[in-house]
C-alpha positions as CSV (number, residue, x, y, z in Angstrom):
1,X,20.3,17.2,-15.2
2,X,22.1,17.3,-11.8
3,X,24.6,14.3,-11.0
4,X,24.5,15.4,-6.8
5,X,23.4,11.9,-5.3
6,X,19.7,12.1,-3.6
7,X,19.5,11.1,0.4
8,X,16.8,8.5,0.1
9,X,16.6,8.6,3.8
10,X,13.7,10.8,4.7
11,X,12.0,9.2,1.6
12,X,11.8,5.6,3.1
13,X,10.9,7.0,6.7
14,X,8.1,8.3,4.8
15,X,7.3,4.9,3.4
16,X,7.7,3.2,6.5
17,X,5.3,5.1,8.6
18,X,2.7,4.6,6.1
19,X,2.9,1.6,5.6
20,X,2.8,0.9,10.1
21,X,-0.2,3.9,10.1
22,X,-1.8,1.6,7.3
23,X,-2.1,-1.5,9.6
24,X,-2.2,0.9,13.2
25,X,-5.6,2.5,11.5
26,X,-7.0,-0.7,10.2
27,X,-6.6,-2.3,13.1
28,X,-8.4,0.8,15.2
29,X,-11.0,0.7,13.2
30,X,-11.5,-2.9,13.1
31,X,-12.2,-2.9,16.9
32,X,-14.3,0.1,16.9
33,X,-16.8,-1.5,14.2
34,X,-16.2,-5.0,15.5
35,X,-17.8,-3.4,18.7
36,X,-20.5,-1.1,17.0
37,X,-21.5,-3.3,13.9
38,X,-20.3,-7.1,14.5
39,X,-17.5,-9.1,14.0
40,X,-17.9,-10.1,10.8
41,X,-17.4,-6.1,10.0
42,X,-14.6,-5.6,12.4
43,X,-13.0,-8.6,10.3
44,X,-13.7,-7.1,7.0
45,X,-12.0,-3.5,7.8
46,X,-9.0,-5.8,9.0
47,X,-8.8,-7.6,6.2
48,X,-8.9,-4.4,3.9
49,X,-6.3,-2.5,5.8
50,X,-4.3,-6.0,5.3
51,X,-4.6,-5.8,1.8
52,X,-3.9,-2.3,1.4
53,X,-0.7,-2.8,3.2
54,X,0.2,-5.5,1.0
55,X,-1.0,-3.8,-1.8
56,X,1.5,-0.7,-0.9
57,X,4.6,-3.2,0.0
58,X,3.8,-4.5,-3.2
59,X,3.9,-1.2,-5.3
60,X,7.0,-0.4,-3.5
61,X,9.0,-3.3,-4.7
62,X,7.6,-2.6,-8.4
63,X,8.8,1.1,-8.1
64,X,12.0,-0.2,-6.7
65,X,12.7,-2.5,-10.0
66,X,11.6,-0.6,-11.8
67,X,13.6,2.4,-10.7
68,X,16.9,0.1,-10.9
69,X,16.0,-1.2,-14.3
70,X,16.1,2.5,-15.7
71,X,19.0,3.4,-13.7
72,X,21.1,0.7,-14.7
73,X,20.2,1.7,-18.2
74,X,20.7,5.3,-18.2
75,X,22.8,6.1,-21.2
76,X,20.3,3.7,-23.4
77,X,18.1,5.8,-25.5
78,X,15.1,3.5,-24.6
79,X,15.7,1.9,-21.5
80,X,13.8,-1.5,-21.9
81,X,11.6,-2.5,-18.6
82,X,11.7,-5.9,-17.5
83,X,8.1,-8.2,-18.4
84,X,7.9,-9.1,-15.0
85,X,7.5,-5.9,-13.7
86,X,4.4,-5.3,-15.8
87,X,2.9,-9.4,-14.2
88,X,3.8,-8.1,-10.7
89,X,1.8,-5.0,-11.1
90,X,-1.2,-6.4,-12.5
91,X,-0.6,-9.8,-10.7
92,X,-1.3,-7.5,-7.4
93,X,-4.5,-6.3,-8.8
94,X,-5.5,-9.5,-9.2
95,X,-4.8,-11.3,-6.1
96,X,-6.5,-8.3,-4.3
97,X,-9.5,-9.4,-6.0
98,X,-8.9,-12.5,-5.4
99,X,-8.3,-12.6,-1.7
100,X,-11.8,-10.3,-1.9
101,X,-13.5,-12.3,-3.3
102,X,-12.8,-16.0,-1.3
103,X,-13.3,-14.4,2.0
104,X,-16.5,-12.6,0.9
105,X,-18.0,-16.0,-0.8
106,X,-16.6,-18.7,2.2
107,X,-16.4,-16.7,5.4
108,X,-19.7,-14.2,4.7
109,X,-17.5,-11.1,5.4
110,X,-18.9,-8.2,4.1
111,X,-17.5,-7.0,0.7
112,X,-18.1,-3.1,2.2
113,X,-16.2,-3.7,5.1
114,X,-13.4,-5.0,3.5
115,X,-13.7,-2.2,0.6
116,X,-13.7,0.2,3.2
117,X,-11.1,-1.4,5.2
118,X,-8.8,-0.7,1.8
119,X,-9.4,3.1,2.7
120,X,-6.7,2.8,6.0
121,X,-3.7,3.1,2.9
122,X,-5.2,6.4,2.0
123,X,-6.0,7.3,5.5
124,X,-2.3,6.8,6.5
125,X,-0.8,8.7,3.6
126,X,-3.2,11.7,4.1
127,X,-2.1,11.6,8.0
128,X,1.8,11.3,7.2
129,X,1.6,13.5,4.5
130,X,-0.2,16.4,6.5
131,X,2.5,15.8,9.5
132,X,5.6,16.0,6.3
133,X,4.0,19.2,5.7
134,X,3.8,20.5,9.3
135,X,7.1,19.5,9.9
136,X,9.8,19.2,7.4
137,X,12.7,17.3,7.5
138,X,14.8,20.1,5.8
């Protein structure tokens, strides 16, 4: 295993700009269906683009923990992983639902917008992962 530190850099541009393209797409698309199909949709692809974002800032903290966890115990033959890293993850599983559910049952958005509006996290990656590829840092 190679001890030559890692430059993290280019790793957390990356992470930045998909987690701005999340909420830059959602926010597009919200006003393009809000126009075409209603407010209550336009609302819905919001709120899913919202949630996605959260959902990646989220992941991102638990990787991050979890990551210093395991370095910090490195020469441990079984590095031990802290409990609350295993509540966070599935505690931001559950809130997504959550959150889903309460503004689908009180303000009568639709649950396909706001499924679909999820989509902008996988839309951004795809988009910053096809311009990585085009043009690499290295």
């Amino acid at each position: 295993m190679s001890t030559t530190p890692i430059n993290l850099a280019p790793y957390a541009a990356t992470e930045k700009w998909i987690a701005r393209l999340t909420l830059f797409l959602g926010a597009i698309a919200a006003i393009c269906v809000a126009c075409f199909c209603g407010p209550n949709w336009g609302a819905g692809i919001f709120v899913g683009a919202t949630l996605a974002w959260f959902n990646f800032r989220w992941l991102k903290q638990g990787l991050d923990a979890l990551t210093a966890a395991s370095t910090a115990q490195a020469g441990q033959p079984r590095p031990q992983v802290p409990v609350f890293t295993y509540f966070t993850a599935l505690f931001r599983y559950g809130l997504i639902g959550l959150a889903v559910y309460v503004i689908f049952k009180y303000l009568n958005v639709p649950i396909l917008s706001m499924i679909l509006g999820l989509c902008a996290l996988g839309a951004a990656t795809l988009a910053v992962s096809v311009y990585e590829i085009l043009h690499p840092q290295e």
